[in-house]
C-alpha positions as CSV (number, residue, x, y, z in Angstrom):
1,X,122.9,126.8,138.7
2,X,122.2,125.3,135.5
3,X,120.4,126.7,132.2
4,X,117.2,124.1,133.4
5,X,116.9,125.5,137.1
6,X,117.6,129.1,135.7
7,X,114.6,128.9,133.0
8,X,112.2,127.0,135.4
9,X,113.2,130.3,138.1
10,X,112.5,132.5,135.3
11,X,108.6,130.7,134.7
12,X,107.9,130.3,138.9
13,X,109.1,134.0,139.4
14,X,106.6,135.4,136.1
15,X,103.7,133.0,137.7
16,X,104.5,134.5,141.0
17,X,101.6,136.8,141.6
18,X,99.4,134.4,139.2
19,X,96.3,133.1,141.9
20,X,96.5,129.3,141.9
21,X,94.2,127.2,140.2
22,X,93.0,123.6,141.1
23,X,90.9,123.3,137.8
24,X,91.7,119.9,135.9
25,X,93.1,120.8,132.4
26,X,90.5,119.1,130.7
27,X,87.7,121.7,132.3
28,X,90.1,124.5,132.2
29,X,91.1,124.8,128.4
30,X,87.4,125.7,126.7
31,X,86.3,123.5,123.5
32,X,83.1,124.8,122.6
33,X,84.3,124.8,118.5
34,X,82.0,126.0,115.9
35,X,80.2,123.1,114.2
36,X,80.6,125.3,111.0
37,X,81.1,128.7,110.1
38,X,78.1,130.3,108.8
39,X,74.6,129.6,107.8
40,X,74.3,127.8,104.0
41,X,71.8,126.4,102.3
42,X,72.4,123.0,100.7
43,X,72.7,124.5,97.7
44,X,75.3,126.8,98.6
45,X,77.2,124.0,100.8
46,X,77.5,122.4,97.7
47,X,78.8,125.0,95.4
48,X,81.5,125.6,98.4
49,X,82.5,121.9,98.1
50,X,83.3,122.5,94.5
51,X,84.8,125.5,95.0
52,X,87.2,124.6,97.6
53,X,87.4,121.5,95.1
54,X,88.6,123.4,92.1
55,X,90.8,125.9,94.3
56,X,92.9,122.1,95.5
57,X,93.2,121.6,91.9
58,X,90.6,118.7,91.7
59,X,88.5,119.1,88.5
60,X,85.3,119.5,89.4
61,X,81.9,117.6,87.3
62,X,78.8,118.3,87.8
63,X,75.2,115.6,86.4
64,X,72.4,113.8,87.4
65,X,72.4,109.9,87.9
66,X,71.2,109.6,84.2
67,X,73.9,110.9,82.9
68,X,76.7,109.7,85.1
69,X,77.6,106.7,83.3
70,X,77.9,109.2,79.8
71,X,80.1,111.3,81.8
72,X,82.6,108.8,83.3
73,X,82.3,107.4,79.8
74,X,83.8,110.6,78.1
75,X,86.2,111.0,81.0
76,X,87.9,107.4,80.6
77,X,87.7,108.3,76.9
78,X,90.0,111.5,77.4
79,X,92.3,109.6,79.3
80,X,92.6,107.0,77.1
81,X,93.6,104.4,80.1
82,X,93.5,100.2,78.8
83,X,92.5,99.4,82.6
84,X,90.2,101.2,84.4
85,X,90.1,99.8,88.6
86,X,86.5,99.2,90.2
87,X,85.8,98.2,93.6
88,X,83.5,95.4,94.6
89,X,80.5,97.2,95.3
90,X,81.0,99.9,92.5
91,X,77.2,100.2,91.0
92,X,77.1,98.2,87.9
93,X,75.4,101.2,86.0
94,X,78.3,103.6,86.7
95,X,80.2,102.1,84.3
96,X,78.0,100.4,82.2
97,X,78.7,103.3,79.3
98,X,82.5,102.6,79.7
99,X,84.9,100.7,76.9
100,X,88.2,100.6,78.8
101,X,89.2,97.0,80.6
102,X,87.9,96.7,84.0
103,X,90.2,95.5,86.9
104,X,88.5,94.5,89.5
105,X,90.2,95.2,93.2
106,X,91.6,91.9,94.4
107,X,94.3,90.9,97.7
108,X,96.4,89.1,95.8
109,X,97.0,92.2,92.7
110,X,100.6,93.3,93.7
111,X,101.6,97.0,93.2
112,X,103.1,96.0,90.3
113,X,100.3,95.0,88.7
114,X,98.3,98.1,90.1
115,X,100.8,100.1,88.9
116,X,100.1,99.4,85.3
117,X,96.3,100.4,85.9
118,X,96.0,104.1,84.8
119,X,92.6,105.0,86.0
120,X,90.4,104.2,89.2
121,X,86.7,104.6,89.6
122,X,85.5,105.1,93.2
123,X,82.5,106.5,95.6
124,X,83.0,108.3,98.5
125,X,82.2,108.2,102.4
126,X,81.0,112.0,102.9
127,X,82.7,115.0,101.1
128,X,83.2,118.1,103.2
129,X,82.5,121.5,102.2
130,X,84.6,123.8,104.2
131,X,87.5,122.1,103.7
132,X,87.4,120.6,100.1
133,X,87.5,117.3,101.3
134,X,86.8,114.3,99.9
135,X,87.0,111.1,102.8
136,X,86.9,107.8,101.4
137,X,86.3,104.5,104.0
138,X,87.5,101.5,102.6
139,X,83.6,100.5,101.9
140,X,82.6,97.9,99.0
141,X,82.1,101.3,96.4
142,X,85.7,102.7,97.3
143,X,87.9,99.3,97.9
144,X,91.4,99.5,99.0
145,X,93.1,102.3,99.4
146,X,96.4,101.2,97.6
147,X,93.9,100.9,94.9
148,X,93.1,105.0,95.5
149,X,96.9,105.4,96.0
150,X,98.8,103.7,93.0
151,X,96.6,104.6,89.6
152,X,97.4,108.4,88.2
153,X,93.8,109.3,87.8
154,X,91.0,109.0,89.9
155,X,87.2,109.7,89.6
156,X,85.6,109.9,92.5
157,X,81.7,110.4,92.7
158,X,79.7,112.2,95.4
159,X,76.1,111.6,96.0
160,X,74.6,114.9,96.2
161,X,73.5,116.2,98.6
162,X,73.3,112.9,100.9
163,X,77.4,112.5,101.4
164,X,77.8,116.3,101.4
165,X,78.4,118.1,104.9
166,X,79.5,121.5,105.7
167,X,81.8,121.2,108.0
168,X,84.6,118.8,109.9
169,X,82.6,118.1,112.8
170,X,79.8,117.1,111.1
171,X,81.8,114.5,108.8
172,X,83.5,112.8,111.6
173,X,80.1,112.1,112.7
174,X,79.3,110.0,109.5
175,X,83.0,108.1,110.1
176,X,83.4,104.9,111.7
177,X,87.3,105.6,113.2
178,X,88.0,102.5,113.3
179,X,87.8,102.2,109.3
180,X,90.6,102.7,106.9
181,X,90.2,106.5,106.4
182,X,91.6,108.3,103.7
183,X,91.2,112.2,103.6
184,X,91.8,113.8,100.3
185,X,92.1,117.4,99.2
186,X,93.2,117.7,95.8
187,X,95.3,115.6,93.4
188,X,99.0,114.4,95.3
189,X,101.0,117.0,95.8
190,X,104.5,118.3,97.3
191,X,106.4,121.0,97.4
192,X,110.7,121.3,97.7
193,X,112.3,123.7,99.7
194,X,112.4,126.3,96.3
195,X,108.2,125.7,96.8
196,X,108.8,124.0,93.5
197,X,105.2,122.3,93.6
198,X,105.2,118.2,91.8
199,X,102.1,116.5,91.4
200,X,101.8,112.7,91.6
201,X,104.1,111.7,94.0
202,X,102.4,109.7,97.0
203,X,98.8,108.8,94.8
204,X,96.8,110.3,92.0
205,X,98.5,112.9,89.5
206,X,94.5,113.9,88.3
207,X,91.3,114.1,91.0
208,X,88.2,114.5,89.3
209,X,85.2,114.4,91.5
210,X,81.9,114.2,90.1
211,X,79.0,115.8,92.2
212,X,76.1,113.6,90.9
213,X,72.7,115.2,92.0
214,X,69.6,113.3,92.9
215,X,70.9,110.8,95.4
């Protein structure tokens, strides 16, 4: 007898006085998840967002679509980047306050070239509360997402509270799956074996989301 015939004696002998079951597995194993876990207000999905934000690390903004283009202003400003990427369907009036030189997501730019961009200026998909999430779809306000990847600093602006959801669940309901999805909690991050913790290594050293109220 070999170690395989005397394992699968040890299992038949343990399910021995276990009463069959004809169920199929997909019946059998219960799914009934929680859509989300507890009962919020908007208000107080939101300031969960940005908590679970900050706790990731992202730096978390908070102003009103008047404002918005001041704020991204003074956050390019602190940087101090030369090129500053924009996606295709970035709203013109989101940068309109901006100095640095825009670089505008192309196919042809190389990651060389991308890699001498310092900042990048997207929107979002949804954002998801309960996880600190922010979920970008490839759509004409986010672009590419080598151009999310390559820059060291991203700003990303969320549309509160229309892209704002609680819960998992109810994002993947917003998501098209067969879109470019990129899921991101937090600026790029990695830990050795010594849980030595470097930021920066597979996309943006600096996240800084801007929750942007009265969308």
């Amino acid at each position: 007898m070999n170690s395989r015939e005397r394992i699968l004696g040890r299992v038949q002998r343990a399910l021995a006085d276990v009463p069959q079951d004809t169920t199929p597995y997909e019946q059998a194993v219960p799914r009934e998840y929680l859509r989300e876990h507890g009962d919020r207000s908007v208000e107080q999905t939101v300031d969960l967002l940005a908590e679970n934000l900050a706790d990731y690390r992202a730096i978390v903004h908070r102003t009103d679509r008047e404002e918005l283009p001041y704020l991204i202003m003074r956050l390019l400003a602190q940087r101090g980047p030369q090129y500053v990427l924009v996606p295709p369907g970035l709203p013109p009036e989101w940068m309109s306050a901006a100095d640095a030189t825009r670089v505008h997501d192309r196919a042809v730019s190389t990651p060389h070239e991308l890699d001498k961009v310092e900042s990048v200026v997207t929107g979002c998909a949804v954002a998801i509360a309960e996880t600190g999430t922010i979920v970008l779809d490839g759509s004409p306000d986010q672009g590419r997402r080598r151009i999310t990847l390559v820059p060291d600093h991203h700003i990303c602006v969320v549309r509160v509270p229309a892209q704002v959801v609680s819960s998992v669940p109810q994002g993947l309901e917003r998501l098209d799956p067969a879109r470019p999805l990129t899921w991101i909690s937090g600026p790029s991050a990695t830990s050795d074996i010594e849980l030595d913790r470097v930021e920066g290594v597979h996309g943006p050293r600096t996240l800084e989301v801007v929750l942007v109220s009265g969308e």
